[in-house]
C-alpha positions as CSV (number, residue, x, y, z in Angstrom):
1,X,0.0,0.0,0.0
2,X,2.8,2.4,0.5
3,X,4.2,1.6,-2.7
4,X,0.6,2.5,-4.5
5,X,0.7,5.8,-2.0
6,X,4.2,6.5,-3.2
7,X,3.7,6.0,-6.6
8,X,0.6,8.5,-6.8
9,X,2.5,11.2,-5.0
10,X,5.4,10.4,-8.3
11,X,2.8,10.8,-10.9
12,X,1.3,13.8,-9.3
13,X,4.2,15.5,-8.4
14,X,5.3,14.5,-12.6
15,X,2.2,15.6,-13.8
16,X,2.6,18.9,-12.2
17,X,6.6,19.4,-13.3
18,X,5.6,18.2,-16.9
19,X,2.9,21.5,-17.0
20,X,5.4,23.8,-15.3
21,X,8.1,22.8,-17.8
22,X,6.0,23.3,-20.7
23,X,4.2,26.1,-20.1
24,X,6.7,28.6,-18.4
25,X,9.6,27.9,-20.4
26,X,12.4,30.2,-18.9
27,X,13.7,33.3,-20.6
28,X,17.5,32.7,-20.4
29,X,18.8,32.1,-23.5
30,X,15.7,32.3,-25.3
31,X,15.3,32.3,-28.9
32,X,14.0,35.1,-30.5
33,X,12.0,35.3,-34.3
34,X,12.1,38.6,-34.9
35,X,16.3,39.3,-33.8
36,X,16.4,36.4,-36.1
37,X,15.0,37.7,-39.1
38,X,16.4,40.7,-39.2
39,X,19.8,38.8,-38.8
40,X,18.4,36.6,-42.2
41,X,17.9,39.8,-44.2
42,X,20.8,41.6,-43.2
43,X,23.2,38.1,-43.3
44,X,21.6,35.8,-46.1
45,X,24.5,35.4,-49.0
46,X,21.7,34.4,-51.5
47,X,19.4,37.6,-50.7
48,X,23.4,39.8,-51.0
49,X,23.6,38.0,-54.4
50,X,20.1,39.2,-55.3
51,X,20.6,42.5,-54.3
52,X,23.6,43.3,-56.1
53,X,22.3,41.6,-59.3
54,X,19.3,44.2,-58.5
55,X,21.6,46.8,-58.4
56,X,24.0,45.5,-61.2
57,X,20.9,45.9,-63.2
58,X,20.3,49.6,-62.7
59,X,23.7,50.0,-63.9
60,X,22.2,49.7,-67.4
61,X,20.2,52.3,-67.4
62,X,23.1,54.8,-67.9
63,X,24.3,53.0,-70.7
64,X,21.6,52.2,-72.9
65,X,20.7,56.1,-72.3
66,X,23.9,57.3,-73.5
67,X,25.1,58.2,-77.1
68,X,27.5,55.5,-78.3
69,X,31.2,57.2,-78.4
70,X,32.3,59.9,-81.1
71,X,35.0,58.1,-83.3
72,X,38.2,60.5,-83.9
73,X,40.1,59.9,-87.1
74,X,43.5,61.2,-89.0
75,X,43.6,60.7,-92.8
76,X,46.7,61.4,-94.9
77,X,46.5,62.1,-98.8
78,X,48.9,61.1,-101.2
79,X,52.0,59.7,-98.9
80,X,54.9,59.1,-100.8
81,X,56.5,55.4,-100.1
82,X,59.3,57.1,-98.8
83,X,57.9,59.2,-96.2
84,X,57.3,56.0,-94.6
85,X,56.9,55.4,-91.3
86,X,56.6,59.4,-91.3
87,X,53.0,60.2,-92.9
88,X,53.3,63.8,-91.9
89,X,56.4,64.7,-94.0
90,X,55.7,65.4,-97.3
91,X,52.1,64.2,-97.8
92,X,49.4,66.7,-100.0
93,X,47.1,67.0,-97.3
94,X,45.8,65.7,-94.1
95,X,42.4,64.9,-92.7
96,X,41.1,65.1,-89.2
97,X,37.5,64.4,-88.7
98,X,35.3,63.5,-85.9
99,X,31.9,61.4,-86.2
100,X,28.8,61.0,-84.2
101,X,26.1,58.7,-84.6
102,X,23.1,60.4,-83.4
103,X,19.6,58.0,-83.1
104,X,16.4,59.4,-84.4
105,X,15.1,61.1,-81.0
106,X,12.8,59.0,-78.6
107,X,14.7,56.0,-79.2
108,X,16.8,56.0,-76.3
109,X,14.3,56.9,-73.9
110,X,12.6,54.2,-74.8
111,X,15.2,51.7,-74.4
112,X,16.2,53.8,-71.4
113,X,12.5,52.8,-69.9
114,X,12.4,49.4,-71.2
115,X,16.2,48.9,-69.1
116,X,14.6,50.8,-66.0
117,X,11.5,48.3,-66.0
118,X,14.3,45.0,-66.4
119,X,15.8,46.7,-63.4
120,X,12.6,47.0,-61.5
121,X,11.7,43.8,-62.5
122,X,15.2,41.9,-60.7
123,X,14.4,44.5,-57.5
124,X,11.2,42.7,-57.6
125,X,12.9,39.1,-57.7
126,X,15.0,40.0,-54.8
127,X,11.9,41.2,-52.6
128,X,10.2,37.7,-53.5
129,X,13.4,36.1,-52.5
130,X,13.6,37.7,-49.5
131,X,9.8,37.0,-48.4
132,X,10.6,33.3,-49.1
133,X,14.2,33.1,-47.0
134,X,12.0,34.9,-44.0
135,X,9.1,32.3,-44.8
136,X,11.6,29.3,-44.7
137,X,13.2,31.0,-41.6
138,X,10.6,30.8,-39.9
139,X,8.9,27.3,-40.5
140,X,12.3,25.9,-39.3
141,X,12.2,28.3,-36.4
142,X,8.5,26.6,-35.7
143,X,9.8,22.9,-36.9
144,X,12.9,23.4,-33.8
145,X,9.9,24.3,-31.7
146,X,8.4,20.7,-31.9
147,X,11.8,19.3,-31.6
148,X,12.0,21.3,-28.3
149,X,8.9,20.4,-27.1
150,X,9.0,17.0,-27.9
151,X,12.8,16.5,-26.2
152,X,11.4,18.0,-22.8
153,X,8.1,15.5,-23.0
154,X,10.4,12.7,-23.9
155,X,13.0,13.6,-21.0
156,X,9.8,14.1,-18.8
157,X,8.7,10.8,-19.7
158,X,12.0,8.9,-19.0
159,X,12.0,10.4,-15.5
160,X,8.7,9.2,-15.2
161,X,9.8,5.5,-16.1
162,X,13.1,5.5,-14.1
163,X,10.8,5.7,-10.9
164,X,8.4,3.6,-12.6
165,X,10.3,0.9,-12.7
166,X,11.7,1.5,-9.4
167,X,8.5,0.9,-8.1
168,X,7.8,-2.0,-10.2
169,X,10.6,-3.9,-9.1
170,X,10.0,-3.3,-5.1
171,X,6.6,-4.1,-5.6
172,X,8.1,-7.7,-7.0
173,X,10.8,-8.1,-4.5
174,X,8.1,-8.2,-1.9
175,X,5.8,-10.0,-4.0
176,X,3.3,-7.8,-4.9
177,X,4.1,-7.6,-8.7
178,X,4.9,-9.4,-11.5
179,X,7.9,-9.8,-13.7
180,X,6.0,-9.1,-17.0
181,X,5.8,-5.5,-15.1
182,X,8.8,-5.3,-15.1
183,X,10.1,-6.0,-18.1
184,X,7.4,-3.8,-20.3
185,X,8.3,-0.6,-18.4
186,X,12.6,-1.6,-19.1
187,X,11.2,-1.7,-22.8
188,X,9.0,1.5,-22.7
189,X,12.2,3.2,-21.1
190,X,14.7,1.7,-23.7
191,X,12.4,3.4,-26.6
192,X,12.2,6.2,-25.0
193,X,15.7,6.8,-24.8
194,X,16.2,5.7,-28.8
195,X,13.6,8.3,-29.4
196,X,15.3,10.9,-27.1
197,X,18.7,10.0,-29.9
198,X,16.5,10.5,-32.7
199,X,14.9,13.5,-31.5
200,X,18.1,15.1,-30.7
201,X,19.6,14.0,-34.6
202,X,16.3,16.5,-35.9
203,X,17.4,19.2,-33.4
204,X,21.0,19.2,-35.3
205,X,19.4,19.1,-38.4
206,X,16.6,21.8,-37.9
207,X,19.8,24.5,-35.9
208,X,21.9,23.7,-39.0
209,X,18.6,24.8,-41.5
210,X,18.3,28.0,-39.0
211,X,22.3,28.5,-39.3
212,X,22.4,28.3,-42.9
213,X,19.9,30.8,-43.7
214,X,21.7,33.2,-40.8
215,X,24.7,32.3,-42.7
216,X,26.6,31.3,-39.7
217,X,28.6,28.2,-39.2
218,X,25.9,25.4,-39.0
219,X,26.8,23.9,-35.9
220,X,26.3,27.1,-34.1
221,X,24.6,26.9,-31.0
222,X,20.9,28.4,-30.7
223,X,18.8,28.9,-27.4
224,X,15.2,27.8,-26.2
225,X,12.5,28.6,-28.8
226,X,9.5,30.2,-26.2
227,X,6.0,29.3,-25.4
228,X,4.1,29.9,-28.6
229,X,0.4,31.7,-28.2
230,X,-0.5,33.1,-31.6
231,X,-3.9,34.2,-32.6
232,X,-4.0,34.8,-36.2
233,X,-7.0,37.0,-37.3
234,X,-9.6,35.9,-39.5
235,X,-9.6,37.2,-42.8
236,X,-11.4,36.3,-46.4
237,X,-9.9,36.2,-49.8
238,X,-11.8,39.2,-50.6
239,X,-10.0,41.5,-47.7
240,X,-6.8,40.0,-48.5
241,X,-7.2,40.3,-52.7
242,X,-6.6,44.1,-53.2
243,X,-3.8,44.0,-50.9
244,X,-2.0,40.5,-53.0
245,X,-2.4,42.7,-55.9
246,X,-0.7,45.6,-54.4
247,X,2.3,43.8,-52.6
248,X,3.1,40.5,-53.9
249,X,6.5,40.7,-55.6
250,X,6.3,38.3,-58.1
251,X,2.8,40.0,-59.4
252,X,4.9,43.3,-59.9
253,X,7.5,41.7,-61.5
254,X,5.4,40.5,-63.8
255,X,3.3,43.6,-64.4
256,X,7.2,45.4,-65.0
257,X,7.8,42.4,-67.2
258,X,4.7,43.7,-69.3
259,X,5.8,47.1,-69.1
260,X,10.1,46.4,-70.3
261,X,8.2,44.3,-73.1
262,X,6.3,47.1,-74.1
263,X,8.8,49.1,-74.1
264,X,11.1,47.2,-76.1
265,X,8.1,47.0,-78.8
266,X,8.5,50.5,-78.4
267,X,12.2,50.4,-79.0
268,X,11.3,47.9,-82.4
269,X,8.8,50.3,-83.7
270,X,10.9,53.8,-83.8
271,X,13.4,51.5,-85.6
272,X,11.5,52.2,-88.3
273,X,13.1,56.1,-88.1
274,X,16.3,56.4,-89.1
275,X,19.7,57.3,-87.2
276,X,22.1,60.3,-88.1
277,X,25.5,60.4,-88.9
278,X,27.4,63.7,-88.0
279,X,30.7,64.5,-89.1
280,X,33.2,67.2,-88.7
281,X,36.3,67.2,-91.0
282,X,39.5,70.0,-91.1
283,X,41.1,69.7,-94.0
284,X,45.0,70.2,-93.9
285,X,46.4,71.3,-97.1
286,X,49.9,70.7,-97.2
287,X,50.6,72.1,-100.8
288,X,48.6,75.9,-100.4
289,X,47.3,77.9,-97.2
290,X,43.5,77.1,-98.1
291,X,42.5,75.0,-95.2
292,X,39.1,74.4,-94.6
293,X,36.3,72.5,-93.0
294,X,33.9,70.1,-94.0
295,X,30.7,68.8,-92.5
296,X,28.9,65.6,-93.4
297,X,25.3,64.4,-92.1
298,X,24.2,60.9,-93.1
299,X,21.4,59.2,-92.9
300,X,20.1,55.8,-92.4
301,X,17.4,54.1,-94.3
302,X,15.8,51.2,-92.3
303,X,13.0,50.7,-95.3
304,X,15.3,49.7,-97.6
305,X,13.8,46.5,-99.4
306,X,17.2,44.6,-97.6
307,X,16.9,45.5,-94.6
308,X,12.6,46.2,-93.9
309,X,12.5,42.7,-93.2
310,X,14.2,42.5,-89.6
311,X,12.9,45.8,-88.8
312,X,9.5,44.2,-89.1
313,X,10.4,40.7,-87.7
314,X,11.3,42.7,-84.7
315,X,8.3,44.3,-84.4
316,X,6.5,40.5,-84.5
317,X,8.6,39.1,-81.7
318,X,8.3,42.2,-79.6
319,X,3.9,42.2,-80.0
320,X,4.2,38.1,-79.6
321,X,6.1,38.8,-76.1
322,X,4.2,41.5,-74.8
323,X,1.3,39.3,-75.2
324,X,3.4,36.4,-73.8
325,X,3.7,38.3,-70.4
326,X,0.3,39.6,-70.1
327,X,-0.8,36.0,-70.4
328,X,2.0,34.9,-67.3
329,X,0.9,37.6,-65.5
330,X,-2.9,36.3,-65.5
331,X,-1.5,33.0,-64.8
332,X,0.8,33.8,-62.3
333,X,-2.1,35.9,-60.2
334,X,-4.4,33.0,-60.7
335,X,-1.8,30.9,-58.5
336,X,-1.2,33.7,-56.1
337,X,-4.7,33.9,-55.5
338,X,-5.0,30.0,-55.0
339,X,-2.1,30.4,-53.0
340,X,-3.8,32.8,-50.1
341,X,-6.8,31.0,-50.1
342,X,-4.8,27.5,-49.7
343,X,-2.8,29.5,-46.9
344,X,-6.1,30.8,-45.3
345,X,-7.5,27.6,-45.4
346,X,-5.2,26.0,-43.8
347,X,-4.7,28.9,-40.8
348,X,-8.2,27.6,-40.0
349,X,-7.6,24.4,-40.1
350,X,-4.6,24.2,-37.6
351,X,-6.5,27.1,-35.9
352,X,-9.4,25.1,-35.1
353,X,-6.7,21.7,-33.7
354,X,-5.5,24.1,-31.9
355,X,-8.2,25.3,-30.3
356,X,-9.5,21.3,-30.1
357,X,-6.2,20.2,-28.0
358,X,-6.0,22.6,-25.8
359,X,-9.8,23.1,-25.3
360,X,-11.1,19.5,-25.4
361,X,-8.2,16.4,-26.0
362,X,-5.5,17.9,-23.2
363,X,-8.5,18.0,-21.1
364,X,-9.6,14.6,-21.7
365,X,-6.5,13.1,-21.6
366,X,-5.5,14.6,-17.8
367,X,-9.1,13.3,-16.9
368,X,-8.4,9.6,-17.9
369,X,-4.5,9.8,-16.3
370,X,-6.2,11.2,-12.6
371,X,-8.6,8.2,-13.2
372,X,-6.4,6.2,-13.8
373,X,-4.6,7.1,-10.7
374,X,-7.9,6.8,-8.7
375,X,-8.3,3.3,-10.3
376,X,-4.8,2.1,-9.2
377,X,-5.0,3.8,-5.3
378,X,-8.1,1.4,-5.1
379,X,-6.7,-1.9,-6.6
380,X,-9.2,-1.8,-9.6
381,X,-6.3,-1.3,-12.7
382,X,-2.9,-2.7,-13.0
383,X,-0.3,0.1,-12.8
384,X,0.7,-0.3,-15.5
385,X,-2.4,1.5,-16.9
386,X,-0.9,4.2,-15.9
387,X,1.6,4.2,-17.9
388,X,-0.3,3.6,-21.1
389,X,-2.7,6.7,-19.9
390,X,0.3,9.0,-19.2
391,X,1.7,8.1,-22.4
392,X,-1.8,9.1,-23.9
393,X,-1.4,12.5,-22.6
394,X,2.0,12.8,-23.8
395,X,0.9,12.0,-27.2
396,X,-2.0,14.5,-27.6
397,X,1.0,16.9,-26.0
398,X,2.7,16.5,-28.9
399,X,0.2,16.4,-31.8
400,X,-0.7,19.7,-29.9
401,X,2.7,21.0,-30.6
402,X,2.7,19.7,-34.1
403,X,-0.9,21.5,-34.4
404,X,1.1,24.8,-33.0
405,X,3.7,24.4,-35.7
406,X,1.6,23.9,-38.3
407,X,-0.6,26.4,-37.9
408,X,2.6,29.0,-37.3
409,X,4.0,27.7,-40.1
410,X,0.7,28.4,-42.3
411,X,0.8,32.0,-40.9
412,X,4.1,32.4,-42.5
413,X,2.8,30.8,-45.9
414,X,-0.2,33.4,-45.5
415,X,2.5,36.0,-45.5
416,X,4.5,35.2,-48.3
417,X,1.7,34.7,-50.4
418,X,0.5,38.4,-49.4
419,X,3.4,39.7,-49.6
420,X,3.1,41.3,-45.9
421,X,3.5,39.9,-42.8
422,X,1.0,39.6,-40.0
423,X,0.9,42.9,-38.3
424,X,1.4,44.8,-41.7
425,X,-2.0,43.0,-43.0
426,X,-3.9,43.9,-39.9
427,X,-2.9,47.7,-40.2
428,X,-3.8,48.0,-43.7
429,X,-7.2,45.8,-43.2
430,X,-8.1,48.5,-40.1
């Protein structure tokens, strides 16, 4: 009888250290989401590449914009062979000329527009990257979450089984239990510690994902992830629709790809006009003191029956992209769309198993341990039971973390798929 007495004051007083350890996690050393994306956006060498191909890009503009350089030139007349190598000494006359080719105005503001949208377009990319490196940031900062919480329910468990089968084995050296006791709670510890090893192989894995994307050495050490208690408003597809439109990256970067293609049709068309040729030439005359200057102007004449033919090609390929875009952006805004509704969906869903854990199965499953407990203080249940009913509870523990996780992590699909984050969506929405 003193054994069943101590063995309810174990489970109680385990019961009670299990809920303290998991819902008042300490702050030392804690873990913060927030220091640790603005550590991923400042850090991540894939979202540095992106930005400096974003502003590699702008580089452009300046030199599609800009006249193509004057050519300078010398020209001697009538060198005799044995001047040579001196051209200058007793040649009839020298040349010197300088040429500009001068495009038939509007042309390179067009192309000048079409380079700005290109540039707009790869600024765009690196937003969309960096929405995704936050969004993958944090789904491993939820997925080390679980790991967390399920190593302290497993080390909470062995405990519980050490004094388990401490109490299994007095009760057979006195006689009051039975070997098979015994031997089932050895094996129920044994697993526990393999799963305690595997559980702490995911937590290397999941720090060396969080290290990666903090581009820090990956088997640098992180601290405790905190309690999680979100409460993710409600929203509908038609709140969220105007503001997907509005700030998704990859929908502006494909409206700008619509925009550099129309420009570049743009670009085609006024090819159509022809470019100038300015020149200046002094003529030296060696022979008399009648220098003078001359000036050329040419003309090109893109309508030529030779040459019409690419100008109008170009045109072709320039309308059949332009259309080519606008039919990717309707696609690619169909998917977006699918994408928030898919993410609200699924907020809901891991919202409502939420709510059903912590509201309904946690309850249930404390019930049926203190049962339990009452069954075994009374002789009606093997003690055993116990252990099966505790591990109950430790189960729906964890599937309520994994509902926590999930449901975080389909937050941070909901804001990638916006294109805002949380509290940016419920500021605009107000």
């Amino acid at each position: 009888m003193k054994n069943r007495f101590a063995l309810f004051l174990i489970i109680i007083v385990s019961v009670s250290c299990m809920r303290y350890s998991i819902s008042s996690p300490q702050d030392k050393n804690q873990l913060r989401l927030d220091e640790l994306v603005t550590e991923a956006v400042r850090n991540n060498p894939q979202l540095q590449a992106a930005r400096h191909s974003a502003a590699a890009s702008r580089t452009r503009i300046d030199q599609v914009i800009s006249l193509d350089a004057p050519q300078v030139g010398v020209e001697f007349f009538q060198v005799p062979v044995g001047s040579f190598p001196n051209p200058f000494r007793n040649n009839m006359e020298t040349d010197y000329s300088i040429q500009q080719m001068i495009p038939f105005p509007g042309k390179l503001s067009a192309m000048g527009q079409a380079a700005e949208n290109n540039a707009d377009m790869v600024e765009q990319s690196a937003r969309a990257l960096e929405h995704k490196i936050i969004k993958d940031l944090k789904t491993a900062y939820y997925e080390l979450y679980l790991v967390q919480q399920k190593i302290q329910f497993n080390h909470d468990n062995q405990e519980l089984m050490h004094r388990f089968l401490d109490i299994a084995q007095s009760q057979y050296e006195v006689g009051m239990g039975k070997q098979p006791d015994i031997l089932r709670a050895q094996t129920e510890l044994s697993t526990l510690i393999n799963d305690g090893i595997t559980l702490q192989k995911e937590k290397t894995v999941v720090e060396a994902m969080i290290n990666t994307l903090l581009n820090r050495p990956v088997a640098s050490p992180l601290g405790e992830v905190p309690e999680i208690e979100a409460n993710i408003s409600q929203w509908t597809l038609d709140q969220l629709r105007p503001l997907v439109i509005e700030n998704r990256p990859e929908l502006k970067e494909m409206d700008l790809n619509i925009a550099m293609n129309r420009a570049e049709l743009s670009v085609s068309k006024r090819e159509y006009l022809p470019d100038f040729m300015v020149r200046t030439m002094y003529k030296d005359m060696a022979m008399t003191r009648d220098d003078f200057w001359s000036v050329m102007i040419g003309i090109s004449i893109p309508l030529s029956p030779w040459s019409s033919g690419k100008y109008t090609a170009r045109v072709e390929e320039n309308t059949l992209n332009v259309n080519k875009a606008e039919a990717e952006y309707q696609n690619m805004r169909n998917m977006v769309f699918f994408e928030v509704q898919d993410a609200l969906v699924k907020v809901q869903t891991n919202r409502n198993q939420v709510e059903l854990y912590k509201k309904t199965i946690i309850p249930q499953a404390e019930q049926t341990l203190q049962s339990t407990i009452a069954a075994y203080q009374t002789g009606k249940t093997e003690f055993l039971m116990l252990i099966d009913a505790y591990r109950m509870l430790l189960m729906v523990k964890n599937d309520h973390a994994m509902a926590v996780m999930n449901y975080m992590a389909s937050q941070a699909e909901l804001e990638q798929a916006v294109g805002l984050d949380v509290k940016e969506i419920i500021e605009k929405i107000q």
